[in-house]
C-alpha positions as CSV (number, residue, x, y, z in Angstrom):
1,X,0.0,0.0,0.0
2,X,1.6,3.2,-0.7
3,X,1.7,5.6,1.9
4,X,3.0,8.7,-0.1
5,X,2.8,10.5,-3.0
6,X,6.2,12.6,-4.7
7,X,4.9,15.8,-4.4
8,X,5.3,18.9,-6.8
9,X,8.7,20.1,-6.8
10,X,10.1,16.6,-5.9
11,X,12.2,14.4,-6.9
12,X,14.2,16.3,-10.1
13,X,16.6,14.9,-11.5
14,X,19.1,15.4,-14.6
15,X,19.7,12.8,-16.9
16,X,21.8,12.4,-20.0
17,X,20.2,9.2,-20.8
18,X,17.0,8.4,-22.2
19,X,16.2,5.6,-20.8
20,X,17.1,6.3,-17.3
21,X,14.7,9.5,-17.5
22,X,12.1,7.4,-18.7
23,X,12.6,4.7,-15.8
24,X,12.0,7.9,-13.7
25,X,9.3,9.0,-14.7
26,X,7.5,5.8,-14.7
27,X,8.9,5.6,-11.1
28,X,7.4,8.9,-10.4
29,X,3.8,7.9,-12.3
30,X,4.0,4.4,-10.5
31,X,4.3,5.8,-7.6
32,X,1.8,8.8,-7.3
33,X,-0.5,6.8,-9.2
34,X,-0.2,3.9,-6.8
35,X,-0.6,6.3,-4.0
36,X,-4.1,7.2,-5.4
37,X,-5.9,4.2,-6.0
38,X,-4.8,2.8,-2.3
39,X,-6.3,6.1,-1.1
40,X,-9.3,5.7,-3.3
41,X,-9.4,2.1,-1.9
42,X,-9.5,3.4,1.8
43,X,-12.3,6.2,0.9
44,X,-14.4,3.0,-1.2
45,X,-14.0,0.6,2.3
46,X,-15.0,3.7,4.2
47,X,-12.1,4.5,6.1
48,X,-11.9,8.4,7.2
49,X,-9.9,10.6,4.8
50,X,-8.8,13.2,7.0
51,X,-7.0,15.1,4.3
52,X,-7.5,15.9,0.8
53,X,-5.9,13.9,-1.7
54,X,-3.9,14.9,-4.2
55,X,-0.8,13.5,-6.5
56,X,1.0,15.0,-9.9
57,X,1.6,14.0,-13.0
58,X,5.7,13.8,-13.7
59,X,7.3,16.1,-16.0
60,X,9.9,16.8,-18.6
61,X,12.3,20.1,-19.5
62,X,15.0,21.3,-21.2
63,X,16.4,24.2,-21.5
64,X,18.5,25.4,-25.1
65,X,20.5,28.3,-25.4
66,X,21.6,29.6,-28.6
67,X,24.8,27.5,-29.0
68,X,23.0,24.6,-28.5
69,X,20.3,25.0,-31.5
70,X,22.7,23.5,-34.1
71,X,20.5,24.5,-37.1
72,X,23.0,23.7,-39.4
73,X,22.8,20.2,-37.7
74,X,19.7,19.1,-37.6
75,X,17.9,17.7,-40.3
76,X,15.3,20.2,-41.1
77,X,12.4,17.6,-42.2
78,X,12.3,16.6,-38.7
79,X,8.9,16.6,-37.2
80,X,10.0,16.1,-33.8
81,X,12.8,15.8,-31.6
82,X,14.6,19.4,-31.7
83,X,13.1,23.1,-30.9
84,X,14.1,26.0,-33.4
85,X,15.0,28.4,-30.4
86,X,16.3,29.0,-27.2
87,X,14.3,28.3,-24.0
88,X,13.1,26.5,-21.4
89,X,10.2,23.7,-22.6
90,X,8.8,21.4,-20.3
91,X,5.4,19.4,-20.4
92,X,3.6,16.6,-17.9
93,X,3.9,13.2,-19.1
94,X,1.2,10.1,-18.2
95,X,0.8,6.8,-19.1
96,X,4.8,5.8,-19.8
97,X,3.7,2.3,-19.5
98,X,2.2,2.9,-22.7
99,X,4.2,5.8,-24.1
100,X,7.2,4.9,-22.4
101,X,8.7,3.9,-26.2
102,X,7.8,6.2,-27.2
103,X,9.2,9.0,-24.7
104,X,12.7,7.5,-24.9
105,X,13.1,8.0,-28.4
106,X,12.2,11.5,-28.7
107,X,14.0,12.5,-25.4
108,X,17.0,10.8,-27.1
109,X,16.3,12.8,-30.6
110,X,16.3,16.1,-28.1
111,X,19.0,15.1,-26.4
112,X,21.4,14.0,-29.1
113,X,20.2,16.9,-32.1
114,X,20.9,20.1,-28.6
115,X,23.5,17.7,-26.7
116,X,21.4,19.2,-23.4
117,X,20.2,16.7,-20.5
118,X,16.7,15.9,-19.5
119,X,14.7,17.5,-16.3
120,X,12.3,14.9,-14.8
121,X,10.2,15.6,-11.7
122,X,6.8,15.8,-10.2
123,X,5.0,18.8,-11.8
124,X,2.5,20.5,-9.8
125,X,-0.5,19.0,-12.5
126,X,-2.5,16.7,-10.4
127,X,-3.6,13.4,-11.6
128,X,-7.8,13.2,-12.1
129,X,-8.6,10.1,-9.6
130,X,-9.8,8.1,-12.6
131,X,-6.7,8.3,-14.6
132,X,-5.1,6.2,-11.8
133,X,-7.1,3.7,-12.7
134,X,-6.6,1.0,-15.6
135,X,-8.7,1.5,-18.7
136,X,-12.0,-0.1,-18.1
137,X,-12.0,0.2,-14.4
138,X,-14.7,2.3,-13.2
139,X,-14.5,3.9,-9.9
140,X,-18.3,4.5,-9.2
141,X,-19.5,1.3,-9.8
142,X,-19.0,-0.3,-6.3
143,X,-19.7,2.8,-4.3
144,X,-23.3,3.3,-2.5
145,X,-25.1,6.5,-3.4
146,X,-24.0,8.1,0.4
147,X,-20.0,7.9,-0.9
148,X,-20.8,9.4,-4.1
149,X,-22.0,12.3,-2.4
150,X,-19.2,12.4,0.0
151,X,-17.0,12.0,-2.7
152,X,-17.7,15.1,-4.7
């Protein structure tokens, strides 16, 4: 049963490697994810909740200065796996069980067309309580009508 969730803010680290950011972001989704459904589970055997739940999404940056844009590098009929200028860009990621393929090989087009390292951490998105859940599990169903009420 997990007892925590990462929260916003934690757990950032730098990686060079696409892979190993992946593995941590699935650590950080596992986790947080994890943490919801044994909550949910409590509320459902009605156990008190005495706080509010929450847990985030994990999340991605980089950051490109100028010298790292390597236009003259970079294959321009790429669709994906560079930016055109400097900045920071970061999104949330979900589901890398699914994505996680899919992640690793454009954080390892990013990586390798700017030669930067990845952020990954907990953003401060929170996961919606059914997108903890496996596709095709319904939340609702085995609650009475009382919880329901309680629960929004």
């Amino acid at each position: 049963m997990a007892k925590y969730a990462y929260a916003a803010g934690e757990e950032v680290k730098i990686f060079d490697d696409p892979q190993r950011a992946v593995a941590h972001l699935k650590r950080i989704y596992e986790t947080n994810t994890s943490y919801l459904r044994d909550k949910f589970a409590d509320f459902a055997a009605g156990r008190r909740i005495p706080d509010m739940v929450s847990a985030c999404y994990p999340f991605v940056s980089v950051k490109v200065r100028q010298k790292d844009l390597r236009r003259h590098e970079i294959d321009p009929k790429l669709s994906y796996g560079f930016v055109s200028q400097e900045g920071s860009y970061g999104t949330t990621l979900t589901r890398p069980d699914i994505f996680g393929g899919y992640y690793e090989e454009m954080l390892a087009a990013i990586m390798e067309n700017h030669r930067v390292p990845v952020r990954v951490g907990v953003s401060n998105t929170p996961i919606p309580i059914h997108f903890a859940f496996p596709e095709g599990v319904y939340i609702e169903g085995g609650l009475s009508d009382e919880a329901l009420r309680s629960f929004q």
